[in-house]
C-alpha positions in Angstrom: 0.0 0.0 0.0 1.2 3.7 -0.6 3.0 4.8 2.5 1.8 8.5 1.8 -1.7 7.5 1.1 -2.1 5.6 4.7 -0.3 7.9 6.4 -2.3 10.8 5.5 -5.6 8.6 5.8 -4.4 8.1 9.5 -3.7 11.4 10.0 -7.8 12.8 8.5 -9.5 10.0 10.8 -7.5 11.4 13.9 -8.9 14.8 12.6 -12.8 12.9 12.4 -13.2 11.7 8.6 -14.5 8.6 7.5 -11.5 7.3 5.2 -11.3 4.5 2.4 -8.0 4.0 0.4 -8.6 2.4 -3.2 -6.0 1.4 -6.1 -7.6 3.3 -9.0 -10.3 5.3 -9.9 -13.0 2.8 -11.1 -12.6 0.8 -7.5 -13.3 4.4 -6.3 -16.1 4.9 -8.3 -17.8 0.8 -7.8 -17.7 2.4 -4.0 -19.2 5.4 -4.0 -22.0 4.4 -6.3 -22.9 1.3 -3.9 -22.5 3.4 -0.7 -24.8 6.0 -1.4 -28.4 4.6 -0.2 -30.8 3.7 -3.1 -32.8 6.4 -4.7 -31.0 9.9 -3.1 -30.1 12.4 -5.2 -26.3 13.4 -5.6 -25.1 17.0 -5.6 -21.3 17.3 -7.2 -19.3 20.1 -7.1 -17.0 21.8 -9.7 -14.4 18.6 -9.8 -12.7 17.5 -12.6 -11.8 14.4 -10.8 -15.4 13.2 -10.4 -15.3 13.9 -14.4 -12.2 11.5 -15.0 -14.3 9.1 -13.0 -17.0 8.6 -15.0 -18.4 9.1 -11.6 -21.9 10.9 -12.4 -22.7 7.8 -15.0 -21.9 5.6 -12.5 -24.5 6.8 -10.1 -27.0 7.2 -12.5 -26.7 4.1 -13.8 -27.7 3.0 -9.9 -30.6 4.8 -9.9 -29.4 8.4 -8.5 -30.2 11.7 -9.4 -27.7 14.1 -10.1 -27.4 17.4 -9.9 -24.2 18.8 -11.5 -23.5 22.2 -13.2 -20.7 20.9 -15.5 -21.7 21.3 -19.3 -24.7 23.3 -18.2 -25.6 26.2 -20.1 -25.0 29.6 -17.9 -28.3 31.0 -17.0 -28.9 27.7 -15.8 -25.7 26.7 -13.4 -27.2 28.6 -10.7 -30.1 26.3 -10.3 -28.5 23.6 -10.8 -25.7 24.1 -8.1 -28.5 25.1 -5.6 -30.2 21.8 -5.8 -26.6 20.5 -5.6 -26.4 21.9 -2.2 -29.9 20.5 -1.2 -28.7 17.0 -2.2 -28.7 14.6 0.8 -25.5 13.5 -0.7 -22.3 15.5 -1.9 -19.1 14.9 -4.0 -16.3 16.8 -4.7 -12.6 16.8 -4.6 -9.9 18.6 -2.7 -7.8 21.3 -4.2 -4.6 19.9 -2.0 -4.5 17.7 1.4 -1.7 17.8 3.3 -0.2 14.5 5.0 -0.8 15.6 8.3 -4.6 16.0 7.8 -5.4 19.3 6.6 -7.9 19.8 3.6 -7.6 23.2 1.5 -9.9 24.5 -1.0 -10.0 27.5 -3.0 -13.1 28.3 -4.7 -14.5 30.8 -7.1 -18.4 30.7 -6.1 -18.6 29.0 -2.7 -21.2 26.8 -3.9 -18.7 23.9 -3.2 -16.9 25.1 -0.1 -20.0 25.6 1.4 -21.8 22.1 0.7 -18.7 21.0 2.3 -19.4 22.8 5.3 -23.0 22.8 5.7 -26.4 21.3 3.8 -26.0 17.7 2.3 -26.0 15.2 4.9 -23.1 13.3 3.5 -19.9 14.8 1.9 -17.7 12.3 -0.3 -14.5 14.0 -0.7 -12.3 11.9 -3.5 -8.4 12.8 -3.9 -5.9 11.5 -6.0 -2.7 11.3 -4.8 -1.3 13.8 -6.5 -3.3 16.2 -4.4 -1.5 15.4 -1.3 1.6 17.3 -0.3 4.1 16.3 2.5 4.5 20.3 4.0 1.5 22.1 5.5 -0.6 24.7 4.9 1.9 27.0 2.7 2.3 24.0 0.6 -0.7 23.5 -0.1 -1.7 27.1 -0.7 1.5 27.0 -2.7 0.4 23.7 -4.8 -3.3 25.0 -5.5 -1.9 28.8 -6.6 1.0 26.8 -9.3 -0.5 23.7 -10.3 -4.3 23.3 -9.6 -5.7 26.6 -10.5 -3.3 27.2 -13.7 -5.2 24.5 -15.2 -8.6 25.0 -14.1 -8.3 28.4 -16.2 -7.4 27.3 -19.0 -9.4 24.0 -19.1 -12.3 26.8 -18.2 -10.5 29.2 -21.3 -10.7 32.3 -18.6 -8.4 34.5 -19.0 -6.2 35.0 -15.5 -2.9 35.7 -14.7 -2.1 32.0 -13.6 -3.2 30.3 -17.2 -0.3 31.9 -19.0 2.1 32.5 -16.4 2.4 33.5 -12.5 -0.8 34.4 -10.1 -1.1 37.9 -10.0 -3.8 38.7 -7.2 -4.0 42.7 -8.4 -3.7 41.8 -12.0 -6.4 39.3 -12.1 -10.1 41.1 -12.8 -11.5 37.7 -12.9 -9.9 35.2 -9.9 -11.4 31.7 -9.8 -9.6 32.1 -6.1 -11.9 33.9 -4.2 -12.5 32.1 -1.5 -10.0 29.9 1.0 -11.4 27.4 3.6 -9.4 25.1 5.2 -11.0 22.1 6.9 -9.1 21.4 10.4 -11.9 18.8 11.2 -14.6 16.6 9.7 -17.5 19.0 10.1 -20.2 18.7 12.7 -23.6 17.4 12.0 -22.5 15.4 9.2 -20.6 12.9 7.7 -17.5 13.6 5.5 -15.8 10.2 3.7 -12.5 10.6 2.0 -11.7 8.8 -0.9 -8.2 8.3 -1.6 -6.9 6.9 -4.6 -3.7 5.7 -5.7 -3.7 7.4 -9.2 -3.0 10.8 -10.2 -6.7 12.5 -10.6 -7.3 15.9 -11.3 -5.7 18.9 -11.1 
C-alpha cells in the first residue's frame, strides 16, 4: 500500500473523517456508487476528478439523481448548483490535502466550499494522490496557486494571470480564487468520507 496515502488517511480520521483507500479510480467509483443509499439524489461540485471518474454515469446508472452544473448552459448553473447543495448527498474533490490532515480548498463561487461545510448530509471527498503534499498549509496554498488553479483556467478558457504565467492577485479582474477554507476537522452534524486513490486524478 502507498506509504503517503495511509499515512495521511491516519492522520484525517484522527482529525474525524471517514477514510477508504482504493488502487484506482474505477474501484473508487464501484464504492461510491454502492454506498450512497438507493434512490438519493447526488449534488457534485466543480471537480474535474469526479469527471475523470466517470463518476456521475456511475451513479446514474444506480438509480441516483444528479445534480451537476458541468456542461450546463450559464443561466442555468445557478439552479443547478442550488439543488446540488440540497442534495442529501455530496461529491467533490480537494484542491490539495496535506499528509498531516489538513484539507484546503479555493473556490470561485462558494457553492462547493459551502456544501462541504453545511447542507447535504453526506460529503464524499475523493483525492488522488497527487493532491496530497508532505509540507502544511503554505504548501498546499502554494500547490493549488501553481498547479491546480493554472489548469482550471485554462481547461475553463478564462483569462487569468495564472493560465499563462504567475498568479497575480491585483492583475487578475477575474480570480477563480476567491475564497480559501481550510478544513481542520470533519464538520459537525455530518458525515464527511474521504476517498483516496492511488492514481493521479485531477488537477
Amino acid at each position: 500500500m502507498n506509504d503517503m496515502l495511509q499515512k495521511t488517511a491516519n492522520a484525517l480520521r484522527a482529525r474525524g473523517y471517514e477514510v477508504t483507500i482504493w488502487d484506482n479510480a474505477a474501484a473508487a467509483r464501484d464504492f461510491i456508487a454502492n454506498d450512497i443509499p438507493a434512490g438519493q439524489d447526488v449534488g457534485i461540485g466543480g471537480c474535474e476528478t469526479a469527471y475523470q471518474m466517470g463518476i456521475a454515469d456511475a451513479l446514474r446508472q444506480s438509480g441516483h439523481a444528479v445534480h451537476w452544473h458541468r456542461g450546463v448552459p450559464a443561466s442555468e448553473a445557478g439552479a443547478v448548483r442550488r439543488a446540488a447543495m440540497l442534495s442529501p448527498n455530496y461529491l467533490c474533490s480537494a484542491n490539495a490535502v496535506t499528509e498531516d490532515g489538513l484539507i484546503v480548498q479555493i473556490d470561485g463561487t462558494g457553492n462547493r466550499v459551502g456544501a462541504m461545510c453545511y447542507g447535504p448530509s453526506t460529503v464524499y471527498i475523493v483525492v488522488g494522490r497527487n493532491k496530497i503534499v508532505s509540507g502544511g498549509y503554505q504548501d498546499a496554498v502554494r500547490r493549488i496557486k501553481k498547479i491546480a488553479c493554472p489548469q482550471n483556467a485554462r481547461r475553463l478558457g478564462l483569462q487569468t494571470p495564472c493560465a499563462t504565467g504567475e498568479c497575480q492577485v491585483s492583475a487578475c479582474q477575474h480570480p477563480m480564487c476567491n475564497i480559501f477554507v481550510t478544513l481542520e476537522h470533519a464538520p459537525n452534524a455530518k458525515t464527511t468520507k474521504i476517498v483516496l486513490i492511488d492514481e493521479d486524478l485531477g488537477y
